[in-house]
C-alpha positions in Angstrom: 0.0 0.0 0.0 1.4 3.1 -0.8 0.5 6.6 0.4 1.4 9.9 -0.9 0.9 12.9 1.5 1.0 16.6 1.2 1.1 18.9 3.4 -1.6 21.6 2.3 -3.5 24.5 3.6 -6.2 23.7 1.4 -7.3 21.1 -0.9 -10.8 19.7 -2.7 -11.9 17.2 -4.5 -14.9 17.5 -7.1 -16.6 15.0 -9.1 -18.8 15.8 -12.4 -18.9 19.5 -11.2 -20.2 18.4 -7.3 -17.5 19.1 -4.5 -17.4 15.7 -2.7 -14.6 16.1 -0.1 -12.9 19.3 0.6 -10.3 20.4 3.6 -8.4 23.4 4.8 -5.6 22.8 6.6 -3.7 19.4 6.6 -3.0 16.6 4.4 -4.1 15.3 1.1 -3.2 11.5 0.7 -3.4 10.0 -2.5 -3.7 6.3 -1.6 -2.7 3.5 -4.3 -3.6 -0.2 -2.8 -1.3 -3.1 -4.0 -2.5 -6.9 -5.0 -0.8 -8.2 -1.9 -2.5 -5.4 0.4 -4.4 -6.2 3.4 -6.4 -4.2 6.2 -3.5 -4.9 8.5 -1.4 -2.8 6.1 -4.3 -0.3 5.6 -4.6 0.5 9.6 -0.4 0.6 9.7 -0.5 3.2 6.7 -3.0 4.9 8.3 -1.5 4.9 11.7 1.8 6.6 9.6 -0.3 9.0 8.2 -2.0 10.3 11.4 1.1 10.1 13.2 3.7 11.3 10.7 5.4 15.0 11.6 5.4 17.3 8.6 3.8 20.1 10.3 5.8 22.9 11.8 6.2 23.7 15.7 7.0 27.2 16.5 10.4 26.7 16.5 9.7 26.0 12.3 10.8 22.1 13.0 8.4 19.6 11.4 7.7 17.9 14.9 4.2 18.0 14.7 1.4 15.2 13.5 -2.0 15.8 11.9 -3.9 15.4 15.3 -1.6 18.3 17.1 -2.3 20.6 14.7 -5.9 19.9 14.5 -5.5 19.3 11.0 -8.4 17.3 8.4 -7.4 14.7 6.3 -8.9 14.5 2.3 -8.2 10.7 0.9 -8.5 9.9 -2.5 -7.7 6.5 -4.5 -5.0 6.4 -6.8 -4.5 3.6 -8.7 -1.8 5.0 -10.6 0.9 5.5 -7.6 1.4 1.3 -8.0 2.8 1.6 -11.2 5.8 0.3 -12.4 7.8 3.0 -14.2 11.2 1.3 -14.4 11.4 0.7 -17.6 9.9 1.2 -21.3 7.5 4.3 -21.7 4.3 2.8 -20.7 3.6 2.3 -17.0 2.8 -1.1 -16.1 0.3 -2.2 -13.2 0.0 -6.0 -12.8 1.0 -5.0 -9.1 -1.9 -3.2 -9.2 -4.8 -4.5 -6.9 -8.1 -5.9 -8.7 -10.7 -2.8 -8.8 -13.0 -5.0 -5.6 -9.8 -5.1 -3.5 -8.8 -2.0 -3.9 -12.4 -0.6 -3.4 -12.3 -2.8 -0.6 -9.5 -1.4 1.4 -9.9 2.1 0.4 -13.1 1.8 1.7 -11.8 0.4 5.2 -9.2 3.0 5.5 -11.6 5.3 5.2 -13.6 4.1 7.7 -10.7 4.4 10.1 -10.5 8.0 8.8 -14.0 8.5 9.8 -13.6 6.8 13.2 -10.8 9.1 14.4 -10.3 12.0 15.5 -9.4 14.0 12.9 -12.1 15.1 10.2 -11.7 12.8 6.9 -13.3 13.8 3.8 -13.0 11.5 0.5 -13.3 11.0 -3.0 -15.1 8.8 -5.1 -13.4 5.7 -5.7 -12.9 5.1 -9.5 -14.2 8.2 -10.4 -13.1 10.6 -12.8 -12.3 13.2 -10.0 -10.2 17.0 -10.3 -8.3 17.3 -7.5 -7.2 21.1 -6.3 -4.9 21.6 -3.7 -2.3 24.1 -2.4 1.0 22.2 -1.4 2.7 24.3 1.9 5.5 23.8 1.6 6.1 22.4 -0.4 5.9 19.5 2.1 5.1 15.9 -0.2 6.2 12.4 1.2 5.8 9.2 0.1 4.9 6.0 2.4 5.1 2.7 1.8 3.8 -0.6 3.9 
């Protein structure tokens, strides 16, 4: 499972014209799911992301996590973050994970999302979605589990 964050001050996420998940300050996760995933990856990648520091302390050290600074969190599925880019000038994606499992476990991390603390707004899964999103920063990190 793989998890791209940025840090943002303000980010949304519309689909066929509709805003469906929109935040102000905190982190915009684009979230790619794997063949081999499994919800115990999905709550340890979501852990990560609620406990990472990228956010500043007054001292301008990123020592602070998404719940300290009272952050939201905006998830959206991207299936294209699993590609294989290595070689050739096509990406490849047999590590990619069948459209119901990745559904599946996008679904349950959001669910988590929803069950925390922090306020988690979404995307549509599989949708053709326009993301917009001002990067602070810029502050992007890339997770892997």
């Amino acid at each position: 499972m793989i998890g791209l964050l940025q840090r943002v001050s303000e980010a949304k996420v519309t689909v066929d014209g509709d805003i469906t998940g929109q935040i102000d300050k905190g982190i915009l996760l684009l979230l790619g799911v794997e063949k081999d995933d499994d919800e115990a990856k999905a709550k340890k990648l979501f852990e990560r992301v609620l406990n990472y520091r990228i956010f500043s302390d007054q001292g301008g050290k990123m020592s602070l996590n998404l719940q300290q600074v009272g952050g939201e969190l905006l998830v959206i599925s991207q299936f294209t973050l699993v590609a294989q880019t290595n070689k050739g000038n096509r990406p490849g994606f047999s590590q990619g994970a069948s459209p119901q499992l990745g559904e599946s476990l996008y679904n349950y991390f959001v669910k988590l999302g929803e069950r925390s603390e922090v306020s988690c707004q979404t995307g549509i899964f599989g949708a053709n979605m326009q993301v917009s999103l001002v990067n602070d920063g810029p502050v992007t990190f890339s997770l892997q589990v």
